[in-house]
C-alpha positions in Angstrom: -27.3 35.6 -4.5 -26.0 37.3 -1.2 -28.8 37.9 1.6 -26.6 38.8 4.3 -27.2 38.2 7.8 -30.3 40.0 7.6 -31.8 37.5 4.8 -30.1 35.0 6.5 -32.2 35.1 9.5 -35.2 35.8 7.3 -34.9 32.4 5.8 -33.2 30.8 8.5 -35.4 27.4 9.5 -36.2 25.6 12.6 -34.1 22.2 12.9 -36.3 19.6 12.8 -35.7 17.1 15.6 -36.5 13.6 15.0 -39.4 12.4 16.9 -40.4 16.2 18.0 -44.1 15.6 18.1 -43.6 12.7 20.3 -41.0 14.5 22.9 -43.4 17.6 22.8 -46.0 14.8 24.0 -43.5 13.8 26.8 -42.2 17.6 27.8 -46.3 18.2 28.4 -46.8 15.4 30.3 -43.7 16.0 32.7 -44.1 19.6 32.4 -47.8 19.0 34.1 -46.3 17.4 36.5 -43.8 19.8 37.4 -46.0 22.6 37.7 -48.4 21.0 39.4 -46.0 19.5 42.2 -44.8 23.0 42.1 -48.1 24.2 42.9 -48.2 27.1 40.0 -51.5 25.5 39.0 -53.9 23.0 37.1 -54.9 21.9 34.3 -58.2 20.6 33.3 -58.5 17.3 30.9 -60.1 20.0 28.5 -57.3 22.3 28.3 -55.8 22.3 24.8 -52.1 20.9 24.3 -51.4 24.6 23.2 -52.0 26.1 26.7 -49.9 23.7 28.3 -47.3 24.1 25.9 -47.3 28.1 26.7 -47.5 27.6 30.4 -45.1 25.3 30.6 -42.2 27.1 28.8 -43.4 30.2 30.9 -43.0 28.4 34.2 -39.7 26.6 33.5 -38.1 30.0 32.1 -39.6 32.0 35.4 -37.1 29.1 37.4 -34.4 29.2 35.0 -34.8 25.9 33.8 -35.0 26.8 30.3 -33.0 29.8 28.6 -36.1 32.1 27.0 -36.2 32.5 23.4 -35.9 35.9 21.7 -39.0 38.3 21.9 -39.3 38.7 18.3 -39.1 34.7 18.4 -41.6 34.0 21.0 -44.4 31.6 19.6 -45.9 28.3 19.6 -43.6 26.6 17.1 -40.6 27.9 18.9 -41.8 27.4 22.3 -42.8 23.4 21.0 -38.9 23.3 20.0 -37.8 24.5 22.7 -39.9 21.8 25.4 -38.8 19.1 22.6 -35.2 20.1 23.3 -35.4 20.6 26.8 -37.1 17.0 27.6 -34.7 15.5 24.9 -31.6 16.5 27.8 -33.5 14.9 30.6 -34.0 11.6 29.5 -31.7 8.9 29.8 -29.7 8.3 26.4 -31.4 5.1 25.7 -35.2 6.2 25.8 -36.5 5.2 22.9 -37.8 8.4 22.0 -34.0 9.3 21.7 -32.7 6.2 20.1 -35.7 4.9 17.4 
């Protein structure tokens, strides 16, 4: 069966990186710290891992840090990947979130 590009991107998945959850953990935690030292705001102990998510990917594609994702794209699962991805390039190669 042909779906052509169209169908392909219809069906087209997310790639699972190994230990996601865990560097979504660690892109939140230095995230925090990034905008807070950068003095774009604060969270409260109460804030929900979701906010910080969205507020971090905002904040760190308003410097440029991270390339934006497409509108059509732009939700929690993709903004997730996207913090898993961009912590996974800032820590050293033999973190063991990298290497277990």
């Amino acid at each position: 069966m042909k779906l052509g590009f169209l169908g392909y991107l219809l069906f087209m998945k997310i790639k699972k990186i190994k230990n996601e959850n865990e560097l979504v953990k660690e892109a939140i935690r230095v995230g925090v710290r990034y905008l807070e030292a950068r003095g774009a705001g604060k969270f409260e102990a109460t804030d929900h891992a979701d906010t910080k998510v969205r507020a971090i990917y905002l904040l760190l594609v308003k410097d440029g840090l991270l390339q934006p994702l497409a509108e059509k794209d732009t939700d929690l699962k993709n903004m997730r990947h996207k913090l898993a991805i961009w912590i996974s390039k800032k820590l050293p190669p033999d973190h063991r979130l990298l290497t277990s």
